[in-house]
N, CA, C and O atoms as CSV, one atom per row, in Angstrom:
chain,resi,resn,atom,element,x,y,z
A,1,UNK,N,N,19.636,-69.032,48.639
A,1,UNK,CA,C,19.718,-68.349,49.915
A,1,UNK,C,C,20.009,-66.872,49.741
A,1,UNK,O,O,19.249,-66.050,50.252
A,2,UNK,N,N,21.096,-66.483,49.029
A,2,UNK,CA,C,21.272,-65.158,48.827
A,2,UNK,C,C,20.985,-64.847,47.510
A,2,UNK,O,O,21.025,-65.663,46.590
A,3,UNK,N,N,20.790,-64.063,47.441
A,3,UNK,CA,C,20.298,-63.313,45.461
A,3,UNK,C,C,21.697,-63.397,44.911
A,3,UNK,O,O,22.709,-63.080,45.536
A,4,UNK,N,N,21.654,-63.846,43.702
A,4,UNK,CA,C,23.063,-64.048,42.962
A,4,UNK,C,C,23.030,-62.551,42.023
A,4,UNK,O,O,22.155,-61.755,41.683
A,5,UNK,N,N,24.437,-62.679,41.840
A,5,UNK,CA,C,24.995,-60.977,41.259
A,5,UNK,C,C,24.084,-61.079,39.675
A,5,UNK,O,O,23.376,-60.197,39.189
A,6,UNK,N,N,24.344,-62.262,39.184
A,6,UNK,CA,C,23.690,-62.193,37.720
A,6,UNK,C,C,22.812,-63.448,37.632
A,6,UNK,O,O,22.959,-64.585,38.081
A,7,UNK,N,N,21.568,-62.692,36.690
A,7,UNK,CA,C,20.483,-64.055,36.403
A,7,UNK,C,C,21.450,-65.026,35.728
A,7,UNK,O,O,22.406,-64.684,35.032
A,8,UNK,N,N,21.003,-66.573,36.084
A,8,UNK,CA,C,21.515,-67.539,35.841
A,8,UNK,C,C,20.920,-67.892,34.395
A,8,UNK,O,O,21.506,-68.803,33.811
A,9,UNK,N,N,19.896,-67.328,33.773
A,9,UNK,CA,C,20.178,-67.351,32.359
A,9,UNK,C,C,20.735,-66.663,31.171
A,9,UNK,O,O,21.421,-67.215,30.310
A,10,UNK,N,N,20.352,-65.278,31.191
A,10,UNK,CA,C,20.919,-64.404,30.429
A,10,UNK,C,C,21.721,-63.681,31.076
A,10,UNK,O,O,21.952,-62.721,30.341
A,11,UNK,N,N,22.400,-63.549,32.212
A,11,UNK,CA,C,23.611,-62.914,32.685
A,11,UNK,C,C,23.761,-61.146,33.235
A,11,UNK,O,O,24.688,-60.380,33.497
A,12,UNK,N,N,22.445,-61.098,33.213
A,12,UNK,CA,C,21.737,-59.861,33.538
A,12,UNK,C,C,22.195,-59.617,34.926
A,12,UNK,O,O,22.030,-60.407,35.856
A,13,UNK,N,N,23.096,-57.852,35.035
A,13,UNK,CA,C,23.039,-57.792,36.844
A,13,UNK,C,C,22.041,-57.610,37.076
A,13,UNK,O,O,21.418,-57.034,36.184
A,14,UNK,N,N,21.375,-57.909,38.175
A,14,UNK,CA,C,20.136,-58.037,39.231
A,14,UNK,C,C,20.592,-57.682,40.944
A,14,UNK,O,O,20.052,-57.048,41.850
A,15,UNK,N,N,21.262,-58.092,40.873
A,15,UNK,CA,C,21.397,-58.060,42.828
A,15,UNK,C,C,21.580,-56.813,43.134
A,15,UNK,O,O,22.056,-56.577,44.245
A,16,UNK,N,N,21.325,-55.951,42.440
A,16,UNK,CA,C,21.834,-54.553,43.078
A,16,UNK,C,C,20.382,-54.058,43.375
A,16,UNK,O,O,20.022,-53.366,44.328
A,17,UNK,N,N,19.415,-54.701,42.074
A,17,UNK,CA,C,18.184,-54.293,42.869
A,17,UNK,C,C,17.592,-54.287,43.815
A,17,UNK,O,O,16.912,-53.366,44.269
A,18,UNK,N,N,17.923,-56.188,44.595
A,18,UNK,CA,C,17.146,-56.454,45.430
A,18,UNK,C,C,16.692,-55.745,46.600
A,18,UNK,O,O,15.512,-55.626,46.927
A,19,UNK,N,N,18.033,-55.120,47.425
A,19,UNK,CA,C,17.553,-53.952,48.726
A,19,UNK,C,C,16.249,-53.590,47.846
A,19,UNK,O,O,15.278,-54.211,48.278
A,20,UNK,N,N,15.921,-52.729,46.685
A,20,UNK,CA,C,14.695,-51.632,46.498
A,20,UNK,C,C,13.728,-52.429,46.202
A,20,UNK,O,O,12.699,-51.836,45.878
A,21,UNK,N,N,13.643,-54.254,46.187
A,21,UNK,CA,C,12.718,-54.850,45.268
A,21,UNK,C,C,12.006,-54.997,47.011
A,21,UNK,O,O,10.979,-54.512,47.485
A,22,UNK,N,N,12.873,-55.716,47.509
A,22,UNK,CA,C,12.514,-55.960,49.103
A,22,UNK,C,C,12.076,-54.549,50.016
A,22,UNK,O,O,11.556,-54.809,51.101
A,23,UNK,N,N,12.173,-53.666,49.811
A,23,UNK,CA,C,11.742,-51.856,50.266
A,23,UNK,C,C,10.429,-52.214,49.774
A,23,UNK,O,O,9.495,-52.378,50.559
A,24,UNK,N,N,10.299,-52.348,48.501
A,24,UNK,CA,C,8.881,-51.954,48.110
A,24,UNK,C,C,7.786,-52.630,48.335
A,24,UNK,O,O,6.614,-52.269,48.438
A,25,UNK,N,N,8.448,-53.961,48.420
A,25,UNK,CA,C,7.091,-55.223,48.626
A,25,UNK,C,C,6.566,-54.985,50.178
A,25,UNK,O,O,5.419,-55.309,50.485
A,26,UNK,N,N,7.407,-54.446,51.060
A,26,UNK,CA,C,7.213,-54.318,52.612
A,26,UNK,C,C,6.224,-52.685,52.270
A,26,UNK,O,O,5.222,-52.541,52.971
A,27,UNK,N,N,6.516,-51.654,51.324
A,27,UNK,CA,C,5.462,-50.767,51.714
A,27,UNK,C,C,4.134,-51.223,51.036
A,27,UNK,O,O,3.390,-50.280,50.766
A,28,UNK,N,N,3.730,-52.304,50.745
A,28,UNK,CA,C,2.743,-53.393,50.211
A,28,UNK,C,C,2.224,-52.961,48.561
A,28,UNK,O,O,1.024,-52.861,48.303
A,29,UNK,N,N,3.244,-52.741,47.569
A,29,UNK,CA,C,3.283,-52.910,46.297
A,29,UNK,C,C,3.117,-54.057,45.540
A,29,UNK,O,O,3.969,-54.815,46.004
A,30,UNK,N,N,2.552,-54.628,44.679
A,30,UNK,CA,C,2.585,-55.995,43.862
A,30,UNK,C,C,3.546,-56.427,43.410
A,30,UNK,O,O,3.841,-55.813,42.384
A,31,UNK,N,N,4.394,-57.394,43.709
A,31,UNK,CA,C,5.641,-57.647,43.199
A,31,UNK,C,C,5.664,-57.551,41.748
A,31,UNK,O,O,6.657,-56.968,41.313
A,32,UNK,N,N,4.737,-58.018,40.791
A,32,UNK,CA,C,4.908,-57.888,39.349
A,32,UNK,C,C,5.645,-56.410,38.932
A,32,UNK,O,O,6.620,-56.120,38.239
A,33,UNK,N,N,4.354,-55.392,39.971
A,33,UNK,CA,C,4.382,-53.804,39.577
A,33,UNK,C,C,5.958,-53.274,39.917
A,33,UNK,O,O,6.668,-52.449,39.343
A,34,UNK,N,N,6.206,-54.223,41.252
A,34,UNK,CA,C,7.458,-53.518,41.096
A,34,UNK,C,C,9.072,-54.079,40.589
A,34,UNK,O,O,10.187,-53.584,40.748
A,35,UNK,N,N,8.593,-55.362,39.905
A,35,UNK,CA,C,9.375,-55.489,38.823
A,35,UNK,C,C,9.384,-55.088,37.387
A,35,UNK,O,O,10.257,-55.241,36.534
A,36,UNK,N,N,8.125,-54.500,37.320
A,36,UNK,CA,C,8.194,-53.899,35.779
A,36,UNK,C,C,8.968,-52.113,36.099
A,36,UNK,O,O,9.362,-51.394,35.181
A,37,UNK,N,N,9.020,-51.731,37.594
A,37,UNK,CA,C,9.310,-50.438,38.144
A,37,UNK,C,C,10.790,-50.984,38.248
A,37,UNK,O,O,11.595,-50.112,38.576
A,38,UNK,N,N,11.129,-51.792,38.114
A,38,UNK,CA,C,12.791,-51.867,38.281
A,38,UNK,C,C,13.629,-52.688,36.937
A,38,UNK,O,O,14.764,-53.163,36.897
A,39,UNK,N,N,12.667,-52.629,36.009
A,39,UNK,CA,C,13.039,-52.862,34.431
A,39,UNK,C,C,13.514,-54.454,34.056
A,39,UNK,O,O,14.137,-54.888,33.087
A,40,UNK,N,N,12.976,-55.094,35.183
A,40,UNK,CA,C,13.405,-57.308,34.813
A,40,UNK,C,C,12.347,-56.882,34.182
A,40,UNK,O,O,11.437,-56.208,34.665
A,41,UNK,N,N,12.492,-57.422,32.650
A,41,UNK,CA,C,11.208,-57.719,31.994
A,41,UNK,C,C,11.554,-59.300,31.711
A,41,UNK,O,O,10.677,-60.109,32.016
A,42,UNK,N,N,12.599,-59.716,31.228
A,42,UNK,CA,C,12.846,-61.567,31.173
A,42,UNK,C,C,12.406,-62.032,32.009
A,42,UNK,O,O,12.640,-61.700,33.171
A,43,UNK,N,N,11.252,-63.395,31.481
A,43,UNK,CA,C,10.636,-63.941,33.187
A,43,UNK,C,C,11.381,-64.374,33.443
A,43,UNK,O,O,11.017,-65.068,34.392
A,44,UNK,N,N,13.402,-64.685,33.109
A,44,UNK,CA,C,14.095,-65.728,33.946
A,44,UNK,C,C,14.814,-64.352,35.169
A,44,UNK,O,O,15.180,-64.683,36.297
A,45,UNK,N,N,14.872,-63.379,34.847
A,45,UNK,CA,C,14.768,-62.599,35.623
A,45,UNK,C,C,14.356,-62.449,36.809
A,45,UNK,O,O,14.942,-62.460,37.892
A,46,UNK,N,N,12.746,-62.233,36.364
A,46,UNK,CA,C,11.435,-62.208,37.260
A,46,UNK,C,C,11.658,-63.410,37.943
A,46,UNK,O,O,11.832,-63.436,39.161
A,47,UNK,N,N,11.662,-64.538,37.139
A,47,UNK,CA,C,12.028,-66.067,38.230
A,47,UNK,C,C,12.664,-65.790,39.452
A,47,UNK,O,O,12.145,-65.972,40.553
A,48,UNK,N,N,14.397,-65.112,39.140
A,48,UNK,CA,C,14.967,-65.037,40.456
A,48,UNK,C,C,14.462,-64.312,41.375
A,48,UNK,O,O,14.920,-64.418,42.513
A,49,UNK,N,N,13.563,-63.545,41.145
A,49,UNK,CA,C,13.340,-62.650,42.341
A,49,UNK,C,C,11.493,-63.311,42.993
A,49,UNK,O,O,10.853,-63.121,44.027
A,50,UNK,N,N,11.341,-63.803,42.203
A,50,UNK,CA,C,9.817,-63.959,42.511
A,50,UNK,C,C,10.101,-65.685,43.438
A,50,UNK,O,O,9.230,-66.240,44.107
A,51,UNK,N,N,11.080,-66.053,43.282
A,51,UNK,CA,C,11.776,-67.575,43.645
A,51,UNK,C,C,12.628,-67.586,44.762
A,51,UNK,O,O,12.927,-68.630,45.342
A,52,UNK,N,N,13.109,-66.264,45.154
A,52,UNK,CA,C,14.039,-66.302,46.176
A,52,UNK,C,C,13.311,-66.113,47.762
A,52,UNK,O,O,12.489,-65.356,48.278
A,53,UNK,N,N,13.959,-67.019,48.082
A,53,UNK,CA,C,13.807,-67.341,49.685
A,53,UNK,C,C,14.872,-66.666,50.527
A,53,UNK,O,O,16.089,-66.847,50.542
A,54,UNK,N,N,14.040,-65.775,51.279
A,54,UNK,CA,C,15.618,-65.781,52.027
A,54,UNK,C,C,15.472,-66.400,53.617
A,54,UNK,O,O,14.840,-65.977,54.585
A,55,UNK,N,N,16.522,-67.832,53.403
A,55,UNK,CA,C,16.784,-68.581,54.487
A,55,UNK,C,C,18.158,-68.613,55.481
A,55,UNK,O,O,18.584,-69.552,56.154
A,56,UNK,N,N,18.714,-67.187,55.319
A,56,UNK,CA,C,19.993,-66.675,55.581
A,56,UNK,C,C,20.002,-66.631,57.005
A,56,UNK,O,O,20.790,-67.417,57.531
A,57,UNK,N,N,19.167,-65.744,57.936
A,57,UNK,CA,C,18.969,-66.299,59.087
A,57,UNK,C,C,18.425,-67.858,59.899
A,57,UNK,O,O,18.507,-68.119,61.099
A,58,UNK,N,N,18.010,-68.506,59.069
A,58,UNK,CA,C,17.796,-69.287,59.285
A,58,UNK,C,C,19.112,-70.583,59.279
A,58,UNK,O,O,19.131,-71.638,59.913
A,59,UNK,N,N,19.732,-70.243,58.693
A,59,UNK,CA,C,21.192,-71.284,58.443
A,59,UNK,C,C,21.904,-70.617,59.509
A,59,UNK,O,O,22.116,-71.369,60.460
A,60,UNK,N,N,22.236,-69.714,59.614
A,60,UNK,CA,C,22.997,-69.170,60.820
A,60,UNK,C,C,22.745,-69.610,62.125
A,60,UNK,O,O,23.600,-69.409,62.987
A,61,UNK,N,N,21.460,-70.310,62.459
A,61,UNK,CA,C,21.161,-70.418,63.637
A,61,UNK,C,C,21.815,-72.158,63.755
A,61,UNK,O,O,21.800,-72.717,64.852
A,62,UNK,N,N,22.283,-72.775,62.683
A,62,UNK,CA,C,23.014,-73.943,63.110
A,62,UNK,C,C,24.414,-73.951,63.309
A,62,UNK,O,O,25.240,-73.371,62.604
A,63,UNK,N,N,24.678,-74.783,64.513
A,63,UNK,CA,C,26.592,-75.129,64.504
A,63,UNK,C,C,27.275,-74.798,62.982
A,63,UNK,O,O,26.758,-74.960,61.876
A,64,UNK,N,N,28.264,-74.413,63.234
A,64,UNK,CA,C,29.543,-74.386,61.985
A,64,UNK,C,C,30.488,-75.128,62.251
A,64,UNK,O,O,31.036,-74.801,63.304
A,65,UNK,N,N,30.932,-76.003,61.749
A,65,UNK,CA,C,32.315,-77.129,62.100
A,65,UNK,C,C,33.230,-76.461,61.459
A,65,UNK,O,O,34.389,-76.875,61.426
């Protein structure tokens, strides 16, 4: 749901990118291009970002007990 602070394999920070990964794909860049422009070269890297959903508004819209 949310981008985690470090890839879950090699321990790499990542989440600081995401705001600029998500900027760029909306001014219609290739996600590959602009992960090689923000230096994930590990595909477990690339995994998290090419894998993430964001369903954050979407959970919010149910009850909380």
């Amino acid at each position: 749901m949310i981008i985690p602070i470090r890839c879950f394999s090699c321990g790499k920070p990542i989440a600081h990118l995401w705001k600029t990964y998500k900027e760029k794909i909306q001014q219609g860049k290739e996600p590959g291009q602009v992960l090689d422009e923000l230096g994930l070269e590990k595909a477990c890297c690339r995994a998290m970002f090419l894998g993430q959903v964001d369903l954050l508004n979407l959970v919010n819209k149910f009850k909380k007990f």
